[in-house]
C-alpha positions as protocol buffer text, in pm:
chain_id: "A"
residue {
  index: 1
  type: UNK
  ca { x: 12816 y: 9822 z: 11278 }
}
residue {
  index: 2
  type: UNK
  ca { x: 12930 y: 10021 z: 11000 }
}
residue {
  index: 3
  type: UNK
  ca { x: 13200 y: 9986 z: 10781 }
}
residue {
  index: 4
  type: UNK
  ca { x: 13368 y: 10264 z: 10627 }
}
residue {
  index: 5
  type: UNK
  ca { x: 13723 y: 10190 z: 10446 }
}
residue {
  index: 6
  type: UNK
  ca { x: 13893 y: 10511 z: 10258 }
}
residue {
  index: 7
  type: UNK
  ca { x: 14045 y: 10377 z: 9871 }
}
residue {
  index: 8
  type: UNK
  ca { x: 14296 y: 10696 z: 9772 }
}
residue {
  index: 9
  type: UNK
  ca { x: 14280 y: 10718 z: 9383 }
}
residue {
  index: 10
  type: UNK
  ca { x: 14547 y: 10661 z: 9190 }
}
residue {
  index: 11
  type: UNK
  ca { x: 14642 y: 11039 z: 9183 }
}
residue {
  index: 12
  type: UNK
  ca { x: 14598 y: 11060 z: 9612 }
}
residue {
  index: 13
  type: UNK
  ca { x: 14883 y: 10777 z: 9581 }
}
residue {
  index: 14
  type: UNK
  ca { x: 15122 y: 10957 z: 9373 }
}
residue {
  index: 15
  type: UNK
  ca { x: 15081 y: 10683 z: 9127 }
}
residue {
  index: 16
  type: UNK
  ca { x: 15101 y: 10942 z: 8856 }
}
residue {
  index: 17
  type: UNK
  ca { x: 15451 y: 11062 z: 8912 }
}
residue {
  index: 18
  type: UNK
  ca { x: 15583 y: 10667 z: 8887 }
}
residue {
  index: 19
  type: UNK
  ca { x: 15791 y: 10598 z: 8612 }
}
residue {
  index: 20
  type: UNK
  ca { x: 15680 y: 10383 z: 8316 }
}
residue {
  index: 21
  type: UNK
  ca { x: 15849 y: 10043 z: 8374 }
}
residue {
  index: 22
  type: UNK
  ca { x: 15963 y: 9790 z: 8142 }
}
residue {
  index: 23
  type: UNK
  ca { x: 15825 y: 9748 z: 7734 }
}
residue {
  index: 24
  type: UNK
  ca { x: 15525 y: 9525 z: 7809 }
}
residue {
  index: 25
  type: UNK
  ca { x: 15185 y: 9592 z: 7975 }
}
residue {
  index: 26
  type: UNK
  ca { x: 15188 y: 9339 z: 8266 }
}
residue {
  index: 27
  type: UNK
  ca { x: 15554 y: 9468 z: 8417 }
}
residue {
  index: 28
  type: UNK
  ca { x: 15520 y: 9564 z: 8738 }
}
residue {
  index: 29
  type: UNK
  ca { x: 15176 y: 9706 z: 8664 }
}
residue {
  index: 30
  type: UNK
  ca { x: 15038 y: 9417 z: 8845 }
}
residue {
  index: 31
  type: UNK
  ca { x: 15195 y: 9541 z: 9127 }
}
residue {
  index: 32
  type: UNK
  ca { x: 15131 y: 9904 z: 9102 }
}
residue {
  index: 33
  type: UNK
  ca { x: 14725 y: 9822 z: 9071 }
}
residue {
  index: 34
  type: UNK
  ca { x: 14734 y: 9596 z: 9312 }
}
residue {
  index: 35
  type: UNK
  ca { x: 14886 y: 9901 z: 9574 }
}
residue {
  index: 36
  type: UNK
  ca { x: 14682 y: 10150 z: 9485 }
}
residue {
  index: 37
  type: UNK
  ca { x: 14375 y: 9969 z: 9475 }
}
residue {
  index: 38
  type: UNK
  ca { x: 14437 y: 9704 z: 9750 }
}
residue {
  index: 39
  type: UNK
  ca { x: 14059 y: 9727 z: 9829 }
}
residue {
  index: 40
  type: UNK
  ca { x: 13800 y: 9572 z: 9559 }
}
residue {
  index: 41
  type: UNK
  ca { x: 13535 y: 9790 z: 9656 }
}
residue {
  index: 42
  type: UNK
  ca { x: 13447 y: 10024 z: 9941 }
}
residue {
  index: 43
  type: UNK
  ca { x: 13161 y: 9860 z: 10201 }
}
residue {
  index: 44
  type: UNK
  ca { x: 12905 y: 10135 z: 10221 }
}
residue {
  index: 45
  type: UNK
  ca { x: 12646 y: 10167 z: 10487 }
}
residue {
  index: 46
  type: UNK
  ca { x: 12409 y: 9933 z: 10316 }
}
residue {
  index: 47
  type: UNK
  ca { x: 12665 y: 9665 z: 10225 }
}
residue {
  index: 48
  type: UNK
  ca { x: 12634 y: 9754 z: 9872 }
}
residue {
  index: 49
  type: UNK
  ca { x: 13020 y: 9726 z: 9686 }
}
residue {
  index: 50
  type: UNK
  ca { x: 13113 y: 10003 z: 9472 }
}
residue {
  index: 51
  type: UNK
  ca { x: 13346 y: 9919 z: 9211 }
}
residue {
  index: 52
  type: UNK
  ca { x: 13662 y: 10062 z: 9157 }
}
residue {
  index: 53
  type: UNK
  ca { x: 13677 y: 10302 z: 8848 }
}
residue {
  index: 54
  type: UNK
  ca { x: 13975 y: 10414 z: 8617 }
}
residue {
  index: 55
  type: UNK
  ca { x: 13934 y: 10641 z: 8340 }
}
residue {
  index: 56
  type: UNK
  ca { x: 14136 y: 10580 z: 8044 }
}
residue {
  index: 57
  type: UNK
  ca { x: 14420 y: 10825 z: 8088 }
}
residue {
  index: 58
  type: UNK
  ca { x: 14438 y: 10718 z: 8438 }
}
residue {
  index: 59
  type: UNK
  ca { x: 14476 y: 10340 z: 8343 }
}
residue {
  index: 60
  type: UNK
  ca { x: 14712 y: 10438 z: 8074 }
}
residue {
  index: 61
  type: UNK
  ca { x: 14951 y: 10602 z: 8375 }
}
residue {
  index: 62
  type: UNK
  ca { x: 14949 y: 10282 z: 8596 }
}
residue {
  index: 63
  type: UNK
  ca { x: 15027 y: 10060 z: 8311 }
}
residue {
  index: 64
  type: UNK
  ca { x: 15291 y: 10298 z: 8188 }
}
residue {
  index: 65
  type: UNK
  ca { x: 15128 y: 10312 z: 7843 }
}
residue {
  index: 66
  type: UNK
  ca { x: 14952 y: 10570 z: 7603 }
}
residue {
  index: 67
  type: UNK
  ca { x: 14605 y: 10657 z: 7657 }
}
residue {
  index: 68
  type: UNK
  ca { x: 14586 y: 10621 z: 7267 }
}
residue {
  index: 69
  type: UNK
  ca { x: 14743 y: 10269 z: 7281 }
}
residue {
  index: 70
  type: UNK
  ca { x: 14405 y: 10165 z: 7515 }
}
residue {
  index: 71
  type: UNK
  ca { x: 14193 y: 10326 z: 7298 }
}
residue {
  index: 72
  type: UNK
  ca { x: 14372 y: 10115 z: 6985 }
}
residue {
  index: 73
  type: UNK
  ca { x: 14343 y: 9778 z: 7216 }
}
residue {
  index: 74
  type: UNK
  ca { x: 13948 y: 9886 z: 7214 }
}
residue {
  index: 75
  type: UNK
  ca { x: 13947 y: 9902 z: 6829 }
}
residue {
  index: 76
  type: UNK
  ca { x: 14106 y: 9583 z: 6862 }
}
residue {
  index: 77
  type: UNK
  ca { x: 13897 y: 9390 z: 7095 }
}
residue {
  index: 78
  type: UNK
  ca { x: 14236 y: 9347 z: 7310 }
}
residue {
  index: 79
  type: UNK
  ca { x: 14302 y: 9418 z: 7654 }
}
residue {
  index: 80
  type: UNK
  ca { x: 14110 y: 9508 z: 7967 }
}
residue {
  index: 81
  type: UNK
  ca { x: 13739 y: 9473 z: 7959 }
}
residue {
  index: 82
  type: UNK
  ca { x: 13578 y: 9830 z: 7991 }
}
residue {
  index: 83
  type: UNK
  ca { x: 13282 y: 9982 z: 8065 }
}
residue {
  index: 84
  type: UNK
  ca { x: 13101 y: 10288 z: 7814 }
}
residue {
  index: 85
  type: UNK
  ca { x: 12886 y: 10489 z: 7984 }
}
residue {
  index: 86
  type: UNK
  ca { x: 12814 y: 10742 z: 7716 }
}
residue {
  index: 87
  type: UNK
  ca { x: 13088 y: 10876 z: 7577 }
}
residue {
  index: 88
  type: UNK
  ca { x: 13275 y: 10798 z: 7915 }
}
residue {
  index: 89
  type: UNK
  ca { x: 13513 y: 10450 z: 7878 }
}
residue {
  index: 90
  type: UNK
  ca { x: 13597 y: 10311 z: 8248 }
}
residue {
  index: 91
  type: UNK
  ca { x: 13755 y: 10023 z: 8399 }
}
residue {
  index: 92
  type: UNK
  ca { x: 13683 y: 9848 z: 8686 }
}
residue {
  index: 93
  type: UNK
  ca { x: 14026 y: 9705 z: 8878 }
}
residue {
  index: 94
  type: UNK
  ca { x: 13876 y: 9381 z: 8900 }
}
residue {
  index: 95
  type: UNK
  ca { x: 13874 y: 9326 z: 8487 }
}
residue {
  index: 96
  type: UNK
  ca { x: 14208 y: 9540 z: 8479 }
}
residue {
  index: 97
  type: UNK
  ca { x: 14380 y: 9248 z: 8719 }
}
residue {
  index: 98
  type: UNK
  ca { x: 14220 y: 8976 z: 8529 }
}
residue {
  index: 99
  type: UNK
  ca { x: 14389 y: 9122 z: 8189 }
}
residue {
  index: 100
  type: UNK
  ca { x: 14712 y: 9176 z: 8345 }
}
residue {
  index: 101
  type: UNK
  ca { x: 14720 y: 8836 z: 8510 }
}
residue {
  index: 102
  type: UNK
  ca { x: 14631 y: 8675 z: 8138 }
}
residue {
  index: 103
  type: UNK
  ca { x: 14906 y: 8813 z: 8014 }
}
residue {
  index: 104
  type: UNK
  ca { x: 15158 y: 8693 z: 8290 }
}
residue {
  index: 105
  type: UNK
  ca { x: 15405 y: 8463 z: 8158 }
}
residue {
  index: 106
  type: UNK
  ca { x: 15527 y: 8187 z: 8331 }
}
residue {
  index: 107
  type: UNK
  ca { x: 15930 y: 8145 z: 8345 }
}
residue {
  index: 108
  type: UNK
  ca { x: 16111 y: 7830 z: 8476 }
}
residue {
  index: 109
  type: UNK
  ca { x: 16361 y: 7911 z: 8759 }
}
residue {
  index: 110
  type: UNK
  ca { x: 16758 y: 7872 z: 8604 }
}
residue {
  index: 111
  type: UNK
  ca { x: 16853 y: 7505 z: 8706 }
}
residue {
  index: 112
  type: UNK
  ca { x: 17241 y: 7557 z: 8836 }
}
């Protein structure tokens, strides 16, 4: 039996239109990946998992950031890992989630 599962980009989700939230990287973009790519990879015919892509101005809209402040993290060696395929930079979710959740910090609950 075949499996066929439909992943909406980021644009189909009208992730574009959200609103950049808080100052650092990991607010709430953790969140915002995490529903618009729910899926790791879509199970083709042949079982074979296709990634899931972002281009750099794409990423740079779910993480409520410039796509120049990506392309300074490259220069930088900092954040996600990415992908060159020519003059093409990509991301897959799966390196995007592992970035964000690195830079999760870890707050004790108020004692009262």
């Amino acid at each position: 039996m075949d499996v066929i599962t439909l992943t909406l980009s980021p644009r189909e989700m009208d992730v574009v239109s959200a609103p950049p939230v808080g100052d650092h990287p990991s607010d709430d973009a953790h969140t915002r990946l995490t529903e618009t790519a729910h899926v790791e990879c879509m199970t083709t015919t042949d079982a074979t998992p296709t990634p899931i892509l972002y281009s750099t101005k794409e990423l740079a809209v779910l993480l409520g950031i410039s796509a120049r402040s990506l392309e300074d993290w490259r220069l930088r060696n900092y954040g996600p890992r990415y992908v060159r395929l020519g003059k093409h930079v990509l991301y897959q979710h799966r390196d995007v989630i592992a970035f964000l959740d690195a830079c999760t910090i870890e707050t004790e609950a108020p004692r009262g």
